[in-house]
PDB file of N, H, CA, C and O in Angstrom:
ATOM      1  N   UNK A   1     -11.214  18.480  -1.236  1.00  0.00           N
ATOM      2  CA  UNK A   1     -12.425  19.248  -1.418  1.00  0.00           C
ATOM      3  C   UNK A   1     -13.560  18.673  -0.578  1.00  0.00           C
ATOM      4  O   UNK A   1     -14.424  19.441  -0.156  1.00  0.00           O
ATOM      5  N   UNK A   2     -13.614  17.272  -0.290  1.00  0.00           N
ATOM      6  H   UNK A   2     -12.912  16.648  -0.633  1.00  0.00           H
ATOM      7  CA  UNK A   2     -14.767  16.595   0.567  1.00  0.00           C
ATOM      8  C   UNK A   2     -14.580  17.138   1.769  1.00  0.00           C
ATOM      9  O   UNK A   2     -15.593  17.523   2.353  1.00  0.00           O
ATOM     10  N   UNK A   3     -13.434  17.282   2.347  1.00  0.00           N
ATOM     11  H   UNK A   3     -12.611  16.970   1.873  1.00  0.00           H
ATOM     12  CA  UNK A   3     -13.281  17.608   3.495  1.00  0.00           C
ATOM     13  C   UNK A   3     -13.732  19.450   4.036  1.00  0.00           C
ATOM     14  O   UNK A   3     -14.100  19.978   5.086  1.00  0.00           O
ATOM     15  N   UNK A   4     -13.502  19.813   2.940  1.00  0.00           N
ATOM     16  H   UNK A   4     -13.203  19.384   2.087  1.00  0.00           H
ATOM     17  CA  UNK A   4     -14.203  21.211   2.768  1.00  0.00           C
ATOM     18  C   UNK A   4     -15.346  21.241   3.116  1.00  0.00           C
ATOM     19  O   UNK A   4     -15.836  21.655   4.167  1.00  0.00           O
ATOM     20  N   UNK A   5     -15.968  20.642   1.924  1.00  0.00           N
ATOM     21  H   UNK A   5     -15.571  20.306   1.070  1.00  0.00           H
ATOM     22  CA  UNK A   5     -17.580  20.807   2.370  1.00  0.00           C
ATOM     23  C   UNK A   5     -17.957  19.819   3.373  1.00  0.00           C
ATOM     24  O   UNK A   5     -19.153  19.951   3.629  1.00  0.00           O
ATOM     25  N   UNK A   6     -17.350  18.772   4.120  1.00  0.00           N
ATOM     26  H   UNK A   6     -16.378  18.665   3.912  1.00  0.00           H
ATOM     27  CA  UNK A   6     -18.259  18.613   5.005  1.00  0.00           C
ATOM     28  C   UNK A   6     -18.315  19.724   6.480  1.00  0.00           C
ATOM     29  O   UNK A   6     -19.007  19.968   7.468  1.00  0.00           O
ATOM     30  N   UNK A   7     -16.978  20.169   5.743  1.00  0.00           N
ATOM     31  H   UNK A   7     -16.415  19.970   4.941  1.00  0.00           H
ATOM     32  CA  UNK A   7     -16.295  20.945   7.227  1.00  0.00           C
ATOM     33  C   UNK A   7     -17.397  22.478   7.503  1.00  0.00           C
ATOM     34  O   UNK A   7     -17.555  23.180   8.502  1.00  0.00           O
ATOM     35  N   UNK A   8     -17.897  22.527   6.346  1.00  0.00           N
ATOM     36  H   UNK A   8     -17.769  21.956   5.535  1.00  0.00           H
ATOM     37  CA  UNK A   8     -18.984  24.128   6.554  1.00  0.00           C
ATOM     38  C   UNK A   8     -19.953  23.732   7.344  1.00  0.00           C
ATOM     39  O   UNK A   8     -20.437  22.600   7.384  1.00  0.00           O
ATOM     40  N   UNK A   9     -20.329  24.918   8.161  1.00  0.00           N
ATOM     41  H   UNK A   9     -19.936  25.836   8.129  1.00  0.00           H
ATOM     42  CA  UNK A   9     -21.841  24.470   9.162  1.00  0.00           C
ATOM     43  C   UNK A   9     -22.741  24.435   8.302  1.00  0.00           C
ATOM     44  O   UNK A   9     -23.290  23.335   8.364  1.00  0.00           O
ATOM     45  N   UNK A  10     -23.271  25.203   7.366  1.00  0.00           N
ATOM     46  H   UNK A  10     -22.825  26.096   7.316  1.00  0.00           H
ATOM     47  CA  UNK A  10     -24.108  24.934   6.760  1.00  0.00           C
ATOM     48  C   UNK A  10     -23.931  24.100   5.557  1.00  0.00           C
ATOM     49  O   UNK A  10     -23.690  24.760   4.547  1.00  0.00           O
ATOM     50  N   UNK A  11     -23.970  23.228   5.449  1.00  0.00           N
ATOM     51  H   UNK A  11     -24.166  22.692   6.270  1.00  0.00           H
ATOM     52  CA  UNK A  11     -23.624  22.052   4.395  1.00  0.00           C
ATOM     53  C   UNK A  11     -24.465  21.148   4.225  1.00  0.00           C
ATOM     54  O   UNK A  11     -24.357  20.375   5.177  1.00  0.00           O
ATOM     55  N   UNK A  12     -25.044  20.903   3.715  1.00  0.00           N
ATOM     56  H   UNK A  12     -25.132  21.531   2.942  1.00  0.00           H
ATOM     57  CA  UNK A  12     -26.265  20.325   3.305  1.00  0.00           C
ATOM     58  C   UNK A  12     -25.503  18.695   2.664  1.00  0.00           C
ATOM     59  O   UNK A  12     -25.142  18.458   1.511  1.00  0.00           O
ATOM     60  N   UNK A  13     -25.434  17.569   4.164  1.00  0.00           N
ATOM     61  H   UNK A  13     -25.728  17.762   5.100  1.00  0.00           H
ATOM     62  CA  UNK A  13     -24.965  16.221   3.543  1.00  0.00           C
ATOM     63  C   UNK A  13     -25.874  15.490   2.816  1.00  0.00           C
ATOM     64  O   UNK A  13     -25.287  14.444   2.537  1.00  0.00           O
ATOM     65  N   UNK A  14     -26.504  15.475   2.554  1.00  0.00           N
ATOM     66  H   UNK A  14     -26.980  16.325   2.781  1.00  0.00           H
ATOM     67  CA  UNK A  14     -27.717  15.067   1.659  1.00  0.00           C
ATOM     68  C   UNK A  14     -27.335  15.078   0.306  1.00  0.00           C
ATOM     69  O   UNK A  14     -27.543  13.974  -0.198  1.00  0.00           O
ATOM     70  N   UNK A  15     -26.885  15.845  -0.431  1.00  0.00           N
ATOM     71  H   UNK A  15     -26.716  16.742  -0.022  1.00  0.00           H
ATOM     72  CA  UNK A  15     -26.687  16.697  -1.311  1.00  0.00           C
ATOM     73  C   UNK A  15     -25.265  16.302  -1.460  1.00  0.00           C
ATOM     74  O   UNK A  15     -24.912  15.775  -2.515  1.00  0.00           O
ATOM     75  N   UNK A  16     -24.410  16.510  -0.492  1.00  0.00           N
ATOM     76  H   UNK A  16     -24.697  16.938   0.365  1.00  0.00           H
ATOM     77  CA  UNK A  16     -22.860  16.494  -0.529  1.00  0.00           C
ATOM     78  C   UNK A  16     -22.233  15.215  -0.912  1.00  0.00           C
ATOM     79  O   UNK A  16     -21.060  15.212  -1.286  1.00  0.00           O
ATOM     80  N   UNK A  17     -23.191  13.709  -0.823  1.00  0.00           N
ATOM     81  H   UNK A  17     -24.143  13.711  -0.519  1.00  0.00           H
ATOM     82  CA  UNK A  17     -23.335  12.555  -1.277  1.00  0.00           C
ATOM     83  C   UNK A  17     -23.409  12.312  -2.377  1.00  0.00           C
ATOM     84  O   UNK A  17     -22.550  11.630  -2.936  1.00  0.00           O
ATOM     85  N   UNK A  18     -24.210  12.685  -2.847  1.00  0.00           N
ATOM     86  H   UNK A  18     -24.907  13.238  -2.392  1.00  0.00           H
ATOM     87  CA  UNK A  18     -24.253  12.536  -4.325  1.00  0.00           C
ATOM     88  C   UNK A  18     -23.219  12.634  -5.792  1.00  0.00           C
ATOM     89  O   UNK A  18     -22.894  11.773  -6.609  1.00  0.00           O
ATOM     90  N   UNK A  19     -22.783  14.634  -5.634  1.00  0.00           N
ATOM     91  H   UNK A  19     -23.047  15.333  -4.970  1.00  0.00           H
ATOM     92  CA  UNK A  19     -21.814  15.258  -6.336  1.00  0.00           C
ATOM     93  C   UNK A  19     -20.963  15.279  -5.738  1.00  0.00           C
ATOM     94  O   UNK A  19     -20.187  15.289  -6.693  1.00  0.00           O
ATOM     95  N   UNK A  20     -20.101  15.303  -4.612  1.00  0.00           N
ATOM     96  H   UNK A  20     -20.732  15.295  -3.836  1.00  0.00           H
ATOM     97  CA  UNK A  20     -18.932  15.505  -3.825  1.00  0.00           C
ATOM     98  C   UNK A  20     -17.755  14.429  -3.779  1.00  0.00           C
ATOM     99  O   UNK A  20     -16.581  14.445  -4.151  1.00  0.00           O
ATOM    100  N   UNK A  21     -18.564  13.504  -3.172  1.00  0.00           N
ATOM    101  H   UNK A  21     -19.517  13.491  -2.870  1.00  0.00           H
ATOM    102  CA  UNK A  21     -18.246  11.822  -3.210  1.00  0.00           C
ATOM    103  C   UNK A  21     -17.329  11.739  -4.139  1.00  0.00           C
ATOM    104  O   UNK A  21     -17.598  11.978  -5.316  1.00  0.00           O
ATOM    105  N   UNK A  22     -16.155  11.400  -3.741  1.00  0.00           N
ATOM    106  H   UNK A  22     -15.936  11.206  -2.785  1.00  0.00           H
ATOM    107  CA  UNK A  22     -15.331  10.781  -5.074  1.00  0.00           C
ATOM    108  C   UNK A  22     -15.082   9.319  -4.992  1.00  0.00           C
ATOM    109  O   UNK A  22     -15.466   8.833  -3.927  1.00  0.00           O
ATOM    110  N   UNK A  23     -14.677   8.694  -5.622  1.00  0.00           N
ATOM    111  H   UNK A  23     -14.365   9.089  -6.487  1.00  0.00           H
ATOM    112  CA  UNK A  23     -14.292   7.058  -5.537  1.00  0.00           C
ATOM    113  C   UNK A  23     -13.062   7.028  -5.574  1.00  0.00           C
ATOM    114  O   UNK A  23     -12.328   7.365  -6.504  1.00  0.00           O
ATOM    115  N   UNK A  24     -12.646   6.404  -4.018  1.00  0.00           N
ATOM    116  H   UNK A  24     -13.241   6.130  -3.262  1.00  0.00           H
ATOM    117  CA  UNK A  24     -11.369   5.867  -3.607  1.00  0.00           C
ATOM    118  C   UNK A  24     -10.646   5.187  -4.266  1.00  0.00           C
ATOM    119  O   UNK A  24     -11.306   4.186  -4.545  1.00  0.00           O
ATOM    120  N   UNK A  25      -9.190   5.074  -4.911  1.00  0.00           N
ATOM    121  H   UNK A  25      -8.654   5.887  -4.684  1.00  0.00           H
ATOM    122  CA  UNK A  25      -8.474   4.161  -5.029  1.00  0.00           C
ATOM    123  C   UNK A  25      -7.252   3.808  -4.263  1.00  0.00           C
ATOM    124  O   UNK A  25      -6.800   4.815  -3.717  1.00  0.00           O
ATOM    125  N   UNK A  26      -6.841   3.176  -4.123  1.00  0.00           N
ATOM    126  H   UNK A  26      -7.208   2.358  -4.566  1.00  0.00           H
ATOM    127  CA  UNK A  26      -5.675   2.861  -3.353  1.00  0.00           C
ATOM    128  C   UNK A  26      -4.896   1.730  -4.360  1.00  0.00           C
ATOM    129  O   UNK A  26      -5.123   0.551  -4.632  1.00  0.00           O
ATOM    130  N   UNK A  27      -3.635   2.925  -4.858  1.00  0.00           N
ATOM    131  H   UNK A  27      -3.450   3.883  -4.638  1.00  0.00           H
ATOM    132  CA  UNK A  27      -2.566   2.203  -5.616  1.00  0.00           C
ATOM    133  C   UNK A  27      -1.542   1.732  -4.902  1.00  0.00           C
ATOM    134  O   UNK A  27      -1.079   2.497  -4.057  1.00  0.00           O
ATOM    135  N   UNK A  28      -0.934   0.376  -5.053  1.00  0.00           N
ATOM    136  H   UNK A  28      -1.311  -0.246  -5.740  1.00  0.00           H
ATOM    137  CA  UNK A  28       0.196   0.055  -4.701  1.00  0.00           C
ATOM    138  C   UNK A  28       1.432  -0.043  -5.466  1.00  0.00           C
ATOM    139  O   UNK A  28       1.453  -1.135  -6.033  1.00  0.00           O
ATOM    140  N   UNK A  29       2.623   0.752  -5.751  1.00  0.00           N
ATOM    141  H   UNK A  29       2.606   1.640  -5.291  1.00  0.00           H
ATOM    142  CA  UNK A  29       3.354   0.288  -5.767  1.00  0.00           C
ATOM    143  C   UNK A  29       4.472  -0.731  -5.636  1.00  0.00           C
ATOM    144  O   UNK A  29       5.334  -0.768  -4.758  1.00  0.00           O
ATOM    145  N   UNK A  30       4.289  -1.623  -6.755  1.00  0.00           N
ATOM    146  H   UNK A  30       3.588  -1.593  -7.468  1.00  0.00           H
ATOM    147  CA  UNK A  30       5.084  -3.137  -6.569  1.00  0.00           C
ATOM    148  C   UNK A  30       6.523  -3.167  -6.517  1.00  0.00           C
ATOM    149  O   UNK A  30       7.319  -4.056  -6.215  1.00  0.00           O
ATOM    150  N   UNK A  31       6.693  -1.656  -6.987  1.00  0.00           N
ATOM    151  H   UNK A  31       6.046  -0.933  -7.233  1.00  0.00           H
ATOM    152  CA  UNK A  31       8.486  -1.673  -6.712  1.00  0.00           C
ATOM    153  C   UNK A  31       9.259  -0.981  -5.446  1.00  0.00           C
ATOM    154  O   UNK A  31      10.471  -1.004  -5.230  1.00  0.00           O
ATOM    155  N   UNK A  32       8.106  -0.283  -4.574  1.00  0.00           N
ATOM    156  H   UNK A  32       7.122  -0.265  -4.750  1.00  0.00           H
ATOM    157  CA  UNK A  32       8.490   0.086  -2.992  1.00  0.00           C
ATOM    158  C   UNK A  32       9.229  -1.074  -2.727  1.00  0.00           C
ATOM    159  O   UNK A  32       8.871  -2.188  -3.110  1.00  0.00           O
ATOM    160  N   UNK A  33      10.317  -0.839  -2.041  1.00  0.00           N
ATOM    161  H   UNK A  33      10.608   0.066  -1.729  1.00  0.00           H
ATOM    162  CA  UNK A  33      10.659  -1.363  -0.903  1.00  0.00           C
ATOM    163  C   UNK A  33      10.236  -2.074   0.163  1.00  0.00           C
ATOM    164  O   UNK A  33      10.888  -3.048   0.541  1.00  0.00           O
ATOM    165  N   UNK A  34       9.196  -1.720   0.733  1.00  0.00           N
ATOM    166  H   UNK A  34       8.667  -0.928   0.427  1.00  0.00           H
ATOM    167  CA  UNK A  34       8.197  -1.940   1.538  1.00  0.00           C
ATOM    168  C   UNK A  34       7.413  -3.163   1.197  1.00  0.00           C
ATOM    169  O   UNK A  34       7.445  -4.180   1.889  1.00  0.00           O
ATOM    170  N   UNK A  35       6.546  -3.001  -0.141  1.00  0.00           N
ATOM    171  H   UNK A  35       6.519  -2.174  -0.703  1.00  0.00           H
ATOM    172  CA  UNK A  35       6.148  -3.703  -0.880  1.00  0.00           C
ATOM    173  C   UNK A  35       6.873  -5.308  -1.333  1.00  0.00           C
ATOM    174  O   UNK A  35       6.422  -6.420  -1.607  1.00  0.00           O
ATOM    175  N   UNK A  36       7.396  -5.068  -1.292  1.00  0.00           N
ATOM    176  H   UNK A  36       7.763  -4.165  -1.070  1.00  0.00           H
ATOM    177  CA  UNK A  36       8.652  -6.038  -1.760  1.00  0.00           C
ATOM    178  C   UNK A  36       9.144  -6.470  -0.572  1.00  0.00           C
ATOM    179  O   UNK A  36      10.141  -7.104  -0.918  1.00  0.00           O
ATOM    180  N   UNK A  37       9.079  -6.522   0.509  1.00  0.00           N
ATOM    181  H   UNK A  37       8.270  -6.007   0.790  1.00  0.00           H
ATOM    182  CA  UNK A  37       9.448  -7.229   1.661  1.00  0.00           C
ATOM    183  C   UNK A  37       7.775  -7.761   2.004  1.00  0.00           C
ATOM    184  O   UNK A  37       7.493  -8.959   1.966  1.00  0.00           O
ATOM    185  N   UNK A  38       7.200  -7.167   2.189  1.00  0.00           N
ATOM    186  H   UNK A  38       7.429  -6.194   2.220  1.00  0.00           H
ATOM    187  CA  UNK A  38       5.655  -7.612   2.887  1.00  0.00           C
ATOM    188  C   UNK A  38       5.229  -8.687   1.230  1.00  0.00           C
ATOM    189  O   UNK A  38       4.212  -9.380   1.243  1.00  0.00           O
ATOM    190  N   UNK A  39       5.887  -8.663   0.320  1.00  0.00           N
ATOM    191  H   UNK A  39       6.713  -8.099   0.309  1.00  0.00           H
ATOM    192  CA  UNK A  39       5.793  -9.914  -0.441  1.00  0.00           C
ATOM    193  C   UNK A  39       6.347 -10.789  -0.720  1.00  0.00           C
ATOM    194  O   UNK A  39       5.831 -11.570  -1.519  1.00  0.00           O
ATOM    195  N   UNK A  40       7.500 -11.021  -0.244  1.00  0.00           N
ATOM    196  H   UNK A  40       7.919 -10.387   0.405  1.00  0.00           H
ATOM    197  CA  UNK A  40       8.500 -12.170   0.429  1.00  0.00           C
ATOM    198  C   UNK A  40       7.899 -12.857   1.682  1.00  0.00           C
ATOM    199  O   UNK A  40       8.089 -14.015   2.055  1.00  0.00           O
ATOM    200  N   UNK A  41       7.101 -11.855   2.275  1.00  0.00           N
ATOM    201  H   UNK A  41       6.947 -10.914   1.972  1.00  0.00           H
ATOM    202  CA  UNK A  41       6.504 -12.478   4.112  1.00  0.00           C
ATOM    203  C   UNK A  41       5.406 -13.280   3.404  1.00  0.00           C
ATOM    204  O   UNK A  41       5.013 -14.387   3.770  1.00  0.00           O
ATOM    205  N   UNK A  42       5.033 -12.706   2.522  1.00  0.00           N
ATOM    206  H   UNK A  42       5.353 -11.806   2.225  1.00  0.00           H
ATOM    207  CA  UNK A  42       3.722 -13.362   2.298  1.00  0.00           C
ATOM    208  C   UNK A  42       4.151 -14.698   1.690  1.00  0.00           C
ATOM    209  O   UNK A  42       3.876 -15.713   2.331  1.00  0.00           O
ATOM    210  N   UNK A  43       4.768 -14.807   0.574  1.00  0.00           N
ATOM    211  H   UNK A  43       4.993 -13.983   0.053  1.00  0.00           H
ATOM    212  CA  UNK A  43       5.463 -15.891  -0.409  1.00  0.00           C
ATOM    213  C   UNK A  43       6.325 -17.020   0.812  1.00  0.00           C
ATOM    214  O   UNK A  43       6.366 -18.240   0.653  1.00  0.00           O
ATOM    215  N   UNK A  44       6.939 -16.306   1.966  1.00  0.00           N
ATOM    216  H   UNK A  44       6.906 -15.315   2.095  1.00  0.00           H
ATOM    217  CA  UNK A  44       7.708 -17.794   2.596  1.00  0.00           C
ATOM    218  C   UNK A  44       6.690 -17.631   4.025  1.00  0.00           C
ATOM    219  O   UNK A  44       7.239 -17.854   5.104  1.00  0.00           O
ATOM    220  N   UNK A  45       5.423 -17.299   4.023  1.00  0.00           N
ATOM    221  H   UNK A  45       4.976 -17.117   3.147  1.00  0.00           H
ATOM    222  CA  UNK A  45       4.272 -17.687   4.910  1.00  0.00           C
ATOM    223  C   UNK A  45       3.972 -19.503   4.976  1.00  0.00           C
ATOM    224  O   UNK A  45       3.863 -20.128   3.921  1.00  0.00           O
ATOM    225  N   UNK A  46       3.871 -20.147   6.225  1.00  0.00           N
ATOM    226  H   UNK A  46       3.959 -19.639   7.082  1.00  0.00           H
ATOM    227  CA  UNK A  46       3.510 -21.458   5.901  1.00  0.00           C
ATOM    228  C   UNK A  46       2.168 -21.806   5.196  1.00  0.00           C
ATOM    229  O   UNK A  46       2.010 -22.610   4.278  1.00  0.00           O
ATOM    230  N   UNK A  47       1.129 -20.946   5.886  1.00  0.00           N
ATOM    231  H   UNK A  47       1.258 -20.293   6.633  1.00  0.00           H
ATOM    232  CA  UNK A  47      -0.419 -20.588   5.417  1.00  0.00           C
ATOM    233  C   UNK A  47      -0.540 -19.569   4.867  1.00  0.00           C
ATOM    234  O   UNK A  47      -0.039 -18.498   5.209  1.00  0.00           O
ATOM    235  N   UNK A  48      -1.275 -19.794   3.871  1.00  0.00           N
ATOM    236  H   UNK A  48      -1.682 -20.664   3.593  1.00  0.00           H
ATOM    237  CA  UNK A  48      -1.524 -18.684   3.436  1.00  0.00           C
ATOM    238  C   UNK A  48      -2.556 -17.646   3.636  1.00  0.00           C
ATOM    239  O   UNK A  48      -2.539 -16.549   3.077  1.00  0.00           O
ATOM    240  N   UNK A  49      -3.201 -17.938   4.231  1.00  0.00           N
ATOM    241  H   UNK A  49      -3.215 -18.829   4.686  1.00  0.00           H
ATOM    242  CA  UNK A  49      -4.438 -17.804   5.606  1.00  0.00           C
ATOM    243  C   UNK A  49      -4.135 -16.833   6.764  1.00  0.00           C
ATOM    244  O   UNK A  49      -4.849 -15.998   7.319  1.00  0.00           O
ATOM    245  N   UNK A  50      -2.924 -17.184   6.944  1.00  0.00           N
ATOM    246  H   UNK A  50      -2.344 -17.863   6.493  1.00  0.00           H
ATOM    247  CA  UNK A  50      -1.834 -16.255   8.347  1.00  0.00           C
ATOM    248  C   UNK A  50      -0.806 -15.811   7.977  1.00  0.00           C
ATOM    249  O   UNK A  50      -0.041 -16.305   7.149  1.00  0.00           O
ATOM    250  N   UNK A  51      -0.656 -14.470   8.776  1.00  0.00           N
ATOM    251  H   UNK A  51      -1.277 -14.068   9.449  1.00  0.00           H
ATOM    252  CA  UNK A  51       0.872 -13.848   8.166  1.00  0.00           C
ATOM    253  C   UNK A  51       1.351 -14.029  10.021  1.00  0.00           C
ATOM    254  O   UNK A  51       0.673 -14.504  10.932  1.00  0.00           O
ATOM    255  N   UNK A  52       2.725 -13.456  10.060  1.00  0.00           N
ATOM    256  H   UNK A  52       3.275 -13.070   9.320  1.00  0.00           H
ATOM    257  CA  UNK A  52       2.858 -13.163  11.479  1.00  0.00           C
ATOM    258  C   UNK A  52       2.655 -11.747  11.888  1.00  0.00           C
ATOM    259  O   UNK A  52       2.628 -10.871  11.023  1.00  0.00           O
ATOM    260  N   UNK A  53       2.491 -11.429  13.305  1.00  0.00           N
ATOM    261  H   UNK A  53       2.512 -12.141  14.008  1.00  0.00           H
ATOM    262  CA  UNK A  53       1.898 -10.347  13.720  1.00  0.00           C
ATOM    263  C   UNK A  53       2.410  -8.840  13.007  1.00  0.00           C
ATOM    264  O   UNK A  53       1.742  -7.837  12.759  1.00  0.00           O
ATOM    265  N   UNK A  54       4.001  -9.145  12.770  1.00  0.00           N
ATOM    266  H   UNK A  54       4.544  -9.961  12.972  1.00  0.00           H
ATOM    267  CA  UNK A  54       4.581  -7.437  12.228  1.00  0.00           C
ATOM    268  C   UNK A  54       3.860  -7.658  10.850  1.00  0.00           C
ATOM    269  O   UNK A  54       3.563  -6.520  10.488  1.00  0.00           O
ATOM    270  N   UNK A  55       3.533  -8.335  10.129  1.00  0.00           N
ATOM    271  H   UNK A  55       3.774  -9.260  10.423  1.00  0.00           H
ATOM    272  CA  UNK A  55       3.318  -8.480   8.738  1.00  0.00           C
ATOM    273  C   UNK A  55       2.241  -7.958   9.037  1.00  0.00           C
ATOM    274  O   UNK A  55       2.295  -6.799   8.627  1.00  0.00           O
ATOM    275  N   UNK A  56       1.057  -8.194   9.635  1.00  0.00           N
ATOM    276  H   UNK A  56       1.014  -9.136   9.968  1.00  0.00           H
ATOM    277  CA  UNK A  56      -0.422  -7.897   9.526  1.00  0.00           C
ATOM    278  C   UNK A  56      -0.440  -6.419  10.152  1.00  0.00           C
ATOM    279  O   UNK A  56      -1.046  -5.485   9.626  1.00  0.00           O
ATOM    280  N   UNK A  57       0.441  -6.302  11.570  1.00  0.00           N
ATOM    281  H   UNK A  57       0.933  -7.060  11.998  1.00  0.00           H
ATOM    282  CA  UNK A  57       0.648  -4.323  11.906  1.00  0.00           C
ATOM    283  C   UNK A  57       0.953  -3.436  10.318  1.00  0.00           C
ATOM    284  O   UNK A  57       0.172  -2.623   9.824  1.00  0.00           O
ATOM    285  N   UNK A  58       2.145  -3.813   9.796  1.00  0.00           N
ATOM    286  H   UNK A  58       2.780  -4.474  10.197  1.00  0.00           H
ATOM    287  CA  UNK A  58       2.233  -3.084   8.612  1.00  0.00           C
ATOM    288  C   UNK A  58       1.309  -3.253   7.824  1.00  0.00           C
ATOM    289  O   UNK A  58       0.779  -2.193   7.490  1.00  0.00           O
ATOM    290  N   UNK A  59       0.802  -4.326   7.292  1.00  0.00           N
ATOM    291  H   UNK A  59       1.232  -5.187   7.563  1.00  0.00           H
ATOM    292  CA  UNK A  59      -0.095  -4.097   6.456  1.00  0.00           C
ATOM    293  C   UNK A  59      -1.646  -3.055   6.774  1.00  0.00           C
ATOM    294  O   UNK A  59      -2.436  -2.901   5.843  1.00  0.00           O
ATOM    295  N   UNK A  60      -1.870  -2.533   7.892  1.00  0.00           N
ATOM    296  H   UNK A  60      -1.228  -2.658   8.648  1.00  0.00           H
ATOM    297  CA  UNK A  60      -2.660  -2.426   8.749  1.00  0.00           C
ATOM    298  C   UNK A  60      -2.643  -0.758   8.690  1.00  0.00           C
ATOM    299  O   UNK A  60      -3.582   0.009   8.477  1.00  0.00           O
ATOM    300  N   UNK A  61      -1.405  -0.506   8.924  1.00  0.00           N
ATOM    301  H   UNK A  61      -0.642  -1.129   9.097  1.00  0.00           H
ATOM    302  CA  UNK A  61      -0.337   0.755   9.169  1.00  0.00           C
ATOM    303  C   UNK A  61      -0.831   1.074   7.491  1.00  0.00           C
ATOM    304  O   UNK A  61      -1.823   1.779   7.307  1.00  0.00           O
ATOM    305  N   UNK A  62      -0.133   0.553   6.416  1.00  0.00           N
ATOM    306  H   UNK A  62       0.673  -0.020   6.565  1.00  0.00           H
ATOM    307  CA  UNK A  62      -0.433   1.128   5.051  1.00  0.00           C
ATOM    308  C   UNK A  62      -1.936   1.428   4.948  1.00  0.00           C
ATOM    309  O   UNK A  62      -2.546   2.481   4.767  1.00  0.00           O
ATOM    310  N   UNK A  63      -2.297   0.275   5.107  1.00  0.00           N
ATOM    311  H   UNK A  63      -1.802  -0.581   5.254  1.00  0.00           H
ATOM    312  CA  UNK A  63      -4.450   0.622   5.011  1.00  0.00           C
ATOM    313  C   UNK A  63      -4.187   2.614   5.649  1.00  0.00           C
ATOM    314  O   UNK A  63      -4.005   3.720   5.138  1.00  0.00           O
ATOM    315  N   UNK A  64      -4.320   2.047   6.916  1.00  0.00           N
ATOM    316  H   UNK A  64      -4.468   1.149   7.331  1.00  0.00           H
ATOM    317  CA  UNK A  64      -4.662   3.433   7.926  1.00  0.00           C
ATOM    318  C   UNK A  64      -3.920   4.738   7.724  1.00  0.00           C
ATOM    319  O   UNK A  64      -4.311   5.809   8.190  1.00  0.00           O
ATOM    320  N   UNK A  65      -2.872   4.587   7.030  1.00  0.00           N
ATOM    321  H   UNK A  65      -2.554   3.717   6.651  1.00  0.00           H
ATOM    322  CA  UNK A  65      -1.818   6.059   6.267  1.00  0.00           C
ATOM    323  C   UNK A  65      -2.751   6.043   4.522  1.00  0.00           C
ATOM    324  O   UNK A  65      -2.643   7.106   3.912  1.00  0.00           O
ATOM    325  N   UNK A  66      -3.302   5.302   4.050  1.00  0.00           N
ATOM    326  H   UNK A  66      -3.390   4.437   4.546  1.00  0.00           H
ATOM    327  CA  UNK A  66      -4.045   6.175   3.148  1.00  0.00           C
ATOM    328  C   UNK A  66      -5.363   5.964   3.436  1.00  0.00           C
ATOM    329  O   UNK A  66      -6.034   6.711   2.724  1.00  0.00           O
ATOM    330  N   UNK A  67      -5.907   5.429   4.005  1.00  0.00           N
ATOM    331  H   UNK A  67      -5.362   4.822   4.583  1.00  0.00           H
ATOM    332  CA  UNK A  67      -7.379   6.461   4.501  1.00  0.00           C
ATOM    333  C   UNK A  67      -7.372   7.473   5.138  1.00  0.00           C
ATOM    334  O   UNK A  67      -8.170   8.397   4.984  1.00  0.00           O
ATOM    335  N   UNK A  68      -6.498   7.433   5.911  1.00  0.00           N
ATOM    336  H   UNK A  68      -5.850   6.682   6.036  1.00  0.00           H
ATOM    337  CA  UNK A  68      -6.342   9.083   6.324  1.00  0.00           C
ATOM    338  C   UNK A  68      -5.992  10.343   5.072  1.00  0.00           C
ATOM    339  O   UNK A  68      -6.631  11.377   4.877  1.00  0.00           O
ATOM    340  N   UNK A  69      -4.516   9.744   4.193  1.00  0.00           N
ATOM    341  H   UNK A  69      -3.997   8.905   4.352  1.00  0.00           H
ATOM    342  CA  UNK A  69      -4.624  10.569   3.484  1.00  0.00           C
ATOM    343  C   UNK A  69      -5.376  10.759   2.236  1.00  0.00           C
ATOM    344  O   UNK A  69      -5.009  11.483   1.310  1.00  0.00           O
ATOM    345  N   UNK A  70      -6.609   9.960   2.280  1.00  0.00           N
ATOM    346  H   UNK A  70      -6.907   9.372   3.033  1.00  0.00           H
ATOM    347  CA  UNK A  70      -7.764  10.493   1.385  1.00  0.00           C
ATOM    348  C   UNK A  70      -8.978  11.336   1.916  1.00  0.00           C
ATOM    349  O   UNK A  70      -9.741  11.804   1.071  1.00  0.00           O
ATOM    350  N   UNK A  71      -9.213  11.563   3.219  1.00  0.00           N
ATOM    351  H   UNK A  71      -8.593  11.183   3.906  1.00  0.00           H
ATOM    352  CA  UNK A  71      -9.462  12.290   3.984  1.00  0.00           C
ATOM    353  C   UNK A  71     -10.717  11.593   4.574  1.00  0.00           C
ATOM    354  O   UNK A  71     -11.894  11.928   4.440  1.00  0.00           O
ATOM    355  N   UNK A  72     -10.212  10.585   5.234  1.00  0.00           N
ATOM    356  H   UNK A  72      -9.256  10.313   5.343  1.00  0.00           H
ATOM    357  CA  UNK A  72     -11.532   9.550   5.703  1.00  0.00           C
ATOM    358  C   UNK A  72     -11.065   9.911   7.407  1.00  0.00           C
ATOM    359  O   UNK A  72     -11.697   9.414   8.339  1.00  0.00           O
TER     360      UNK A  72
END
């Protein structure tokens, strides 16, 4: 629906801030697959400070596949 109204020419963002706005969540599933490997990388990481480069692309990749699909 945000994407609606920002998408009208006449749309008044001022306004569309206020009531429109919803608050993001981003759930993870701990029993993905996915999930469950990028928490093994993390758990046999030497630092915990640094992952290695595919660890931080995927993690990167998940961010950027749901901000998109919340319509950011």
């Amino acid at each position: 629906m945000e994407k609606i109204n920002r998408a009208q020419a006449f749309a008044n963002q001022a306004k569309a801030e206020s009531y429109m706005s919803a608050k993001k969540i981003l759930e993870i599933n701990p029993h993905h697959p996915i999930i469950k490997v990028l928490l093994e990388r993390v758990k046999s990481s030497d630092d915990s400070a640094t992952l290695d480069e595919a660890s931080n692309s995927y993690i990167d990749l998940l961010y950027q596949m749901a901000l998109m699909n919340s319509g950011f």
